[in-house]
N, C-alpha and C positions, 0 to 999 in steps of 0.2 A: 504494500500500500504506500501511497505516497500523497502526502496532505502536503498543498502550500496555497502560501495567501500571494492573490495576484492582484494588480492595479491596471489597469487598462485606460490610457489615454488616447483622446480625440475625439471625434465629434460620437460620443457613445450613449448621451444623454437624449431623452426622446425623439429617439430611434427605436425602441421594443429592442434595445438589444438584452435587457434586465431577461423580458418575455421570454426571449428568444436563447438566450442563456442555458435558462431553466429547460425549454423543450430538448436542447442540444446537450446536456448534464444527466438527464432525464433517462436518454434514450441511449445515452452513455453508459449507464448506471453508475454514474458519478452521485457521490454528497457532497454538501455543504449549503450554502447562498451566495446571494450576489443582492450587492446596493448601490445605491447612487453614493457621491462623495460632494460636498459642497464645492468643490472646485473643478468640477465638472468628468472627474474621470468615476471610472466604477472598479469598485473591489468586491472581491470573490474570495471565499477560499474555497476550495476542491479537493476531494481526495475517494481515493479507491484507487485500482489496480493499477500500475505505473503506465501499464500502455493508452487504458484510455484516460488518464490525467493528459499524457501526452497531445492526446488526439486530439481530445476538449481545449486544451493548449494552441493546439495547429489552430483550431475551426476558430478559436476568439481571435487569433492576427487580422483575419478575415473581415468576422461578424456577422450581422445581418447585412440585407440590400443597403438600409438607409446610413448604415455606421460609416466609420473613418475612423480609422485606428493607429496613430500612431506611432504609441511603443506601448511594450507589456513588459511589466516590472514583474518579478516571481522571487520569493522566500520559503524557503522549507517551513512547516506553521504545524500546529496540532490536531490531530484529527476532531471533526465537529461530530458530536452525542451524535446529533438525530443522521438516521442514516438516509434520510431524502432529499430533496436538492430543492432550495426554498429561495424566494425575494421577499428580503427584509428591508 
């Protein structure tokens, strides 16, 4: 397993990327959340099996249609209790 806390900046903020997140974590079988940040980037933290932290890694550079992404910050971080992938 491998839990870490990420920050994703760019135009990430109402775009449904939080939504879209969750769908793409989800379907990962990724835990943890994802939030907004007051200075417009969004933080996650993630964890489950290294390859798809990985993946879910790849697919945020991306994001949804409407995002702009551009850099992702990562830290090894503590795995989160609830094992389901939430927006907080």
């Amino acid at each position: 397993m491998a839990a870490k806390r990420i920050v994703i900046a760019g135009l990430v903020q109402r775009v449904g990327y939080r939504d879209w997140m969750v769908a793409e974590a989800t379907a990962l079988g990724v835990a943890g959340w994802v939030r907004n940040l007051p200075d417009g980037s969004v933080e996650a933290l993630v964890d489950g099996a290294t390859p798809a932290v990985e993946e879910l890694l790849r697919r945020c550079r991306r994001g949804p249609a409407r995002a702009r992404v551009d850099s992702i910050t990562e830290e090894m971080a503590t795995p989160p209790e609830d094992p389901e992938f939430r927006r907080i």
